[in-house]
N, C-alpha and C positions, 0 to 999 in steps of 0.2 A: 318689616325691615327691608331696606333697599340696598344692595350691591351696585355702585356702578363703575364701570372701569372700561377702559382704553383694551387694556388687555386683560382674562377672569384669569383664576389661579387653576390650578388642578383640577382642585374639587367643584368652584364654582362652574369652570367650563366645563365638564361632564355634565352635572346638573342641568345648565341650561340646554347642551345638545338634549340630552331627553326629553328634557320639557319642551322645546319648541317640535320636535321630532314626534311627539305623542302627543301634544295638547288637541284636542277640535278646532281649535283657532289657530293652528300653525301652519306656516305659510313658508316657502325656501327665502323667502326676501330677509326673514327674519334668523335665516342660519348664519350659523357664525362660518359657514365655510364658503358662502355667499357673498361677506361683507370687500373682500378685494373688487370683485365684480364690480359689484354696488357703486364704488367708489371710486373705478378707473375712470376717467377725461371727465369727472364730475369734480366740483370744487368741496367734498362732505369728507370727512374721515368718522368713520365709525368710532362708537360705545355701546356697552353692552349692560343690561340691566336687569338687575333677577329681586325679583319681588316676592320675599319667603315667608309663611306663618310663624303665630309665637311657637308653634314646636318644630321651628324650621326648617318647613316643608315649600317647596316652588309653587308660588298662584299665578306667576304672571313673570313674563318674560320682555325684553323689547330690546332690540338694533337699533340705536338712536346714530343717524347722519343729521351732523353737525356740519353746516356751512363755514366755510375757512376763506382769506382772501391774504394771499403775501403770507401764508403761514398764521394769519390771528385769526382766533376763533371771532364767528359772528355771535349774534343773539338770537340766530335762526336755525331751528333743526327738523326734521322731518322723520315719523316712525312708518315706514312703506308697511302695507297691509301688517300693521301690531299698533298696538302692542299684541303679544299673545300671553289669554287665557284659557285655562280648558271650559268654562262657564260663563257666560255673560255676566251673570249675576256676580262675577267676580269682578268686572270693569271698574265702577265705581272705587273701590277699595284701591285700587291698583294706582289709576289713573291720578288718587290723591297725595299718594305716597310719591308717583313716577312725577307727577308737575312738580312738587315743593321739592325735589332735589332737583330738576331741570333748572327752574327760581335759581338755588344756591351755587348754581352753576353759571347763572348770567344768562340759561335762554327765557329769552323774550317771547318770544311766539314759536310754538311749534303746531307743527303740524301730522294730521295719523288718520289710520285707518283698519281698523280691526279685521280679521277675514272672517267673516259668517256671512251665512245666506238664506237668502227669501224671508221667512217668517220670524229666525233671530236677524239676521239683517235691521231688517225693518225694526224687532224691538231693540237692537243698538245704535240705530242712530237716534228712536227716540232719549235711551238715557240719556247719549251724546249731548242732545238738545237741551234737557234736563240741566246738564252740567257746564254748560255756558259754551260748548262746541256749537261752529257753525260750520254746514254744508258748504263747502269750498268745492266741488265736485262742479270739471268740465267738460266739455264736450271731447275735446283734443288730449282732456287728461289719463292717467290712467284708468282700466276702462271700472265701471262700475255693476256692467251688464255683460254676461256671458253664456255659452254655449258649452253644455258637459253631453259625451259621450258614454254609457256605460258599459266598459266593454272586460270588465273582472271575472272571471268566469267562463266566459261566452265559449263557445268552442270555433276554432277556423271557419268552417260552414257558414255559424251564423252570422259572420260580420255582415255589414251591406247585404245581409240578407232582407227578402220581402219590400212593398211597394214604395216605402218611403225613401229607398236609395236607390230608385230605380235611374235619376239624374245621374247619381254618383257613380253609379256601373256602366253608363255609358261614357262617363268620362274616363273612368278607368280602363274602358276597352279603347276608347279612341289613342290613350297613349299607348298600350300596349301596339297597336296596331301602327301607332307611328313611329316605334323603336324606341320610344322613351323607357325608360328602368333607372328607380332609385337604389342606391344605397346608404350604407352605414359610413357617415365619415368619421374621420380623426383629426388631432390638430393642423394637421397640412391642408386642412378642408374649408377651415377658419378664414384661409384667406380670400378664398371665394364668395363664402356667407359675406364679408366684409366689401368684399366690390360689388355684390348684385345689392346690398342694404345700401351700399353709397350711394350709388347709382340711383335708385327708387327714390331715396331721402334728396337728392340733387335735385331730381325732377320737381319735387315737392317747394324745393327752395328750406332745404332742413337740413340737417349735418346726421350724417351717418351714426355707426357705431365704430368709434374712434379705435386708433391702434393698442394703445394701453387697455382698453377693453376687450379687444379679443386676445390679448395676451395675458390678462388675468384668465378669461374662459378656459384659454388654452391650459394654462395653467392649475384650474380648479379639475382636469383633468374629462376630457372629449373622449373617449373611450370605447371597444366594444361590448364592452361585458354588459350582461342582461341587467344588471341589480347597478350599473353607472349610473351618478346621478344626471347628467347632463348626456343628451344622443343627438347628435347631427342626421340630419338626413340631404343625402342629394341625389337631384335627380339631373342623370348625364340622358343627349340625344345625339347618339351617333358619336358618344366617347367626347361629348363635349359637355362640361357643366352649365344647365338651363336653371336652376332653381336650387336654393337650402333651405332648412329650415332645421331652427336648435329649438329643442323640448328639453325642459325642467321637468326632475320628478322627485317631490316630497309626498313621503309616506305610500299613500295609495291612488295618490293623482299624479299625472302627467299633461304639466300646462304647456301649451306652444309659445315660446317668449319669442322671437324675433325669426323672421325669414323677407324673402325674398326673389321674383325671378324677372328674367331675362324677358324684357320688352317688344323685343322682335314677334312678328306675325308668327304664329304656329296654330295647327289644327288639332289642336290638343291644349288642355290646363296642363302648365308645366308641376306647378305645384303639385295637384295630385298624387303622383305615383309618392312624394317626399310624406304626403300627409299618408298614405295609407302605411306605407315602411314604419311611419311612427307606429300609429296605432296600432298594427300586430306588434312590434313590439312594447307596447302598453298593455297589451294582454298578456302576450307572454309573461309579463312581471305579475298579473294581478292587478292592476290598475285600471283606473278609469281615466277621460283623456278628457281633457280642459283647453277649449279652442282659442282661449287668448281673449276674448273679448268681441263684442257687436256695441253697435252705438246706440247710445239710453234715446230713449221714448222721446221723438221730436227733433231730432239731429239727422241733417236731412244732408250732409256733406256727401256728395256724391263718392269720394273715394273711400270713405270708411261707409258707404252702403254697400259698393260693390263687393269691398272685401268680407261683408256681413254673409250677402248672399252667397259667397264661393263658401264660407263655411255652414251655409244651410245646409246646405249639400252631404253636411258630415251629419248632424244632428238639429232639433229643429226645440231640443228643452233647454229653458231659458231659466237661466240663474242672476237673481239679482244681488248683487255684493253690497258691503257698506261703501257710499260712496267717502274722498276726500274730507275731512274736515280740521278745522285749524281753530286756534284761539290767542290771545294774548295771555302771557303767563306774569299779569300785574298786580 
């Protein structure tokens, strides 16, 4: 049975928070307290959709952005890493119940991507394929291939401990030694992260992350508390802001979503000090720490290899994701 709605009731909204909050497949793209985000300076308005058994119980969850133009719905919609289930083997079932009410709805082609990795990956895009999904997954798109730190547990000592972060300790010392020191920001901090992303994204010949989007951020709340979902990080040099960087964190990961720094010559990675503030605080929580992505096998664009190797630097195990795929829903 399919629930779908603009906005869940009570009961159904509690439900789905759990379910996507606890499933193996859940992903924050797919939280509902995500979806303003999602949908600031983009043309989608969210729907939310809970897929229950006959003793109506949650197998499947999914954040459906729906494309809008002038206020009319299109025939195009997109489910960012979801649908979510807690089993793969549950994909199938879901997917046939979620397309034939997308149909009743008028969308035409949507598009999705489940979050599992490496060896369920690999067996979800086969059903995918199975089921008349085709790899849509691009170079520039979101990413398909990434970088996990495990750092749950661990105690202070052993972060960046031993040979493999021997780079990373020297770049940690060279800022320390140049006066660089990150902290914890707050909404006031937003609009910094917002001019060093323009900035970057300008150079690129790309559009930023627009104003409506850091005011939903702001608003999903930028915080200090240890157990917040969203932590800014900046790194000041000499009391002036060089570098941000905003980390999402569902469940027991903490993924790096968006940063950025300051262009200028310095004898020091400005990022760093931002990247290591995260990850103790990803520990501190229990969490392991998810670098945002590297570029898949054969993508040789020199600005997302640089930024591959700046995050080598943190961890060197490579997580493959289900890429992109789409279909016509005819």
């Amino acid at each position: 049975m399919i629930t779908w709605s603009r906005a869940l009731d009570r009961r159904d909204a509690g439900d789905y928070d759990r379910f996507v909050d606890g499933a193996a497949g859940g992903h924050y793209a797919q939280a509902r307290w995500w979806a303003p985000i999602a949908c600031a300076g983009r043309p989608f308005r969210s729907s939310f959709v809970l897929a229950r058994d006959g003793n109506g119980g949650v197998v499947g969850a999914a954040h459906v952005l729906r494309a809008h133009a002038g206020g009319v719905p299109l025939p195009l919609a997109v489910i960012e890493r979801g649908p979510v289930v807690d089993e793969p083997a549950r994909l199938p079932s879901v997917l046939t119940e979620l397309t034939a009410a997308a149909r009743r709805r008028g969308i035409l082609r949507l598009g999705l991507s489940p979050y599992w990795q490496d060896e369920r990956a690999a067996a979800v895009e086969r059903t995918l394929a199975g089921l008349g999904w085709r790899n849509r997954q691009a170079p520039d798109g979101a990413h398909a291939v990434t970088l996990r730190l495990a750092t749950a547990g661990l105690d202070e000592g052993a972060l960046f401990a031993g040979s493999a972060f021997a780079a990373l300790r020297r770049k940690i010392n060279a800022a320390e030694r140049a006066g660089a020191r990150a902290r914890r920001g707050g909404a006031p901090d937003l609009a910094t992260l917002g001019r060093l992303h323009g900035a970057l994204m300008g150079r690129q010949g790309r559009a930023g992350k627009s104003d409506p989007w850091l005011r939903a951020v702001a608003a999903a709340g930028v915080d200090v508390g240890l157990d917040a979902r969203l932590g800014l990080f900046v790194t000041e040099h000499h009391g002036v802001p060089v570098a941000a960087a905003l980390m999402v964190r569902h469940g027991r990961l903490v993924t790096y979503a968006v940063g950025a720094s300051d262009p200028s010559p310095a004898r020091f990675s400005k990022m760093v000090p931002s990247f290591v503030a995260a990850i103790r605080w990803c520990r501190q929580m229990g969490c392991d720490f998810d670098l945002g992505g590297i570029p898949m096998d054969g993508d040789a664009d020199p600005k997302r290899s640089s930024i591959a190797q700046f995050k080598r630097d943190f961890s060197q195990t490579r997580v493959e994701l289900v890429g992109q795929h789409a279909r016509w829903l005819l």
